[in-house]
N, C-alpha and C positions, 0 to 999 in steps of 0.2 A: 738379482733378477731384475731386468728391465718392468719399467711401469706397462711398457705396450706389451710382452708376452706374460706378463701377468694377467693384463686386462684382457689379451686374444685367451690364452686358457682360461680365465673366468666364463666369456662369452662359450666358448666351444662348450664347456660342461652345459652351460643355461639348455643350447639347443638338443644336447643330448638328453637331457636331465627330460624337457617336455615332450620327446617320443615319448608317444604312449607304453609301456610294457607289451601288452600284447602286438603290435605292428614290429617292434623288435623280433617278438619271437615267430612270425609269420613268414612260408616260404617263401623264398621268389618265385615267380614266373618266368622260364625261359619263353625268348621267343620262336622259337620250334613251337611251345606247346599253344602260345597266342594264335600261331598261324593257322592251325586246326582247329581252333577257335570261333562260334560266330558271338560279335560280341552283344551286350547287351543294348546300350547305346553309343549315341559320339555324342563329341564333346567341341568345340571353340573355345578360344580362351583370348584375350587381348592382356598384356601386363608388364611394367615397369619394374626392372631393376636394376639395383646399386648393390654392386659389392667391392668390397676391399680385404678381401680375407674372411670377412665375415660380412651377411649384405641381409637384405632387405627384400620381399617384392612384394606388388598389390597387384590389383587390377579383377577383372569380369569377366564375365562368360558365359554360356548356353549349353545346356546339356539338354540333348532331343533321347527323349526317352518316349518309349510306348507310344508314337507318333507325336506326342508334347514335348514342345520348349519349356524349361525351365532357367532361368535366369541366376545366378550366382555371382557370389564377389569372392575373391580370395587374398589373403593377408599371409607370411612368411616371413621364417626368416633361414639363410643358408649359410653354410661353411665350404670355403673352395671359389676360388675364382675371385676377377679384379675386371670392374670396368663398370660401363651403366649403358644400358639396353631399353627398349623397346619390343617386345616379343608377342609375336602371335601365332599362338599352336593350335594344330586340328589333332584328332584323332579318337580314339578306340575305349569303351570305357566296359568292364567284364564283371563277371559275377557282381551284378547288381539286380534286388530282383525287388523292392520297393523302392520308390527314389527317396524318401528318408535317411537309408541307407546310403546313401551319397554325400551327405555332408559330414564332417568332422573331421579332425586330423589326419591329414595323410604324411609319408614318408617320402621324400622325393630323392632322387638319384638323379644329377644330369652330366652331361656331356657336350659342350657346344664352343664355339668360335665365332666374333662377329668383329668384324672391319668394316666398318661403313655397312653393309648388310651380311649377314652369316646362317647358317643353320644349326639345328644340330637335334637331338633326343630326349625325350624324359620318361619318367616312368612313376607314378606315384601308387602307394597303396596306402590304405585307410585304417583302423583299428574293427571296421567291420567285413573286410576282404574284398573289399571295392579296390580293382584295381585299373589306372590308368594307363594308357600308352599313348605317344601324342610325338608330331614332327613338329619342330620350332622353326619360323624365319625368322630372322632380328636383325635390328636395324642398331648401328652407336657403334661402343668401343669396346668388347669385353673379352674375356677367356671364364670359360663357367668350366669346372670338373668337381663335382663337392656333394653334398648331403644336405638335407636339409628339412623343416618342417612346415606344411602349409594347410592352416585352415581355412575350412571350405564352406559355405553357407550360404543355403539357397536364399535366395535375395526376395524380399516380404512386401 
C-alpha cells in the first residue's frame, strides 16, 4: 500500500471518527419540507478553502437571530474535492430556538464548481438539530462534492 492512500485512509477515518454519534444518526431534511418552512434565522458566512482530497476551511460570519447579530468564526475539515477557494454563503438557518444552540459541531454536505468565480450548495446540521441551508459564490479554482466536519462558535 502506497504511503499517500495510507495517509488519505488515516485522514478520511480522523474526519469520520470526530462526527459526533448523534449528527450521524440524525435525519435529513429534504428540501420540499425547508420550503414550508419559515426559518428560524439567516446566516452570512465569508471563508477560505483548501482541498486536495482532503482540505481545510476557516473563516466568519453573522448569524441574525431574534432581530440580533451574532458574530461567529468557523474551523473544518472536509473529504471530496481539489482546489482553493474564496467563498461567501447567505442563507437559512431552522430549528434553532436559543442561540446557544447554534454553536458546535455540524455535519456538512456540499456540492459546488468554481473557475475563476462559481456557485454552488450546502447544508450543515449540528448534534443539537440546528440545521443550515445556505447558496455559495466563490471565487479561485476548485471542485468541492464531499463530507465534512465544521465547528462553529460564536465569537466572544
Amino acid at each position: 500500500m502506497s504511503k499517500f492512500k495510507m495517509v488519505t485512509g488515516i485522514l478520511c477515518a480522523f474526519i469520520v471518527a470526530a462526527m459526533p454519534q448523534a449528527v450521524q444518526a440524525q435525519k435529513q431534511v429534504s428540501s420540499e419540507e425547508l420550503a414550508k418552512m419559515k426559518p428560524s434565522a439567516t446566516i452570512t458566512m465569508d471563508e477560505e478553502e483548501i482541498r486536495l482530497l482532503l482540505g481545510g476551511d476557516k473563516g466568519k460570519g453573522v448569524l441574525t437571530f431574534q432581530g440580533k447579530k451574532y458574530p461567529f468564526t468557523i474551523k473544518g475539515l472536509t473529504a471530496g474535492g481539489i482546489g482553493i477557494q474564496k467563498v461567501h454563503a447567505s442563507g437559512n438557518v431552522y430549528f434553532l430556538k436559543k442561540v446557544e444552540d447554534f454553536t458546535g459541531k455540524y455535519t456538512e454536505l456540499t456540492a459546488g464548481a468554481t473557475a475563476a468565480k462559481g456557485v454552488g450548495t450546502a447544508s450543515f446540521q449540528n448534534n443539537r438539530g440546528v440545521y443550515m441551508s445556505v447558496k455559495e459564490r466563490s471565487t479561485g479554482l476548485a471542485l468541492s462534492l464531499g463530507i465534512g466536519v465544521m465547528d462553529v462558535q460564536l465569537a466572544k
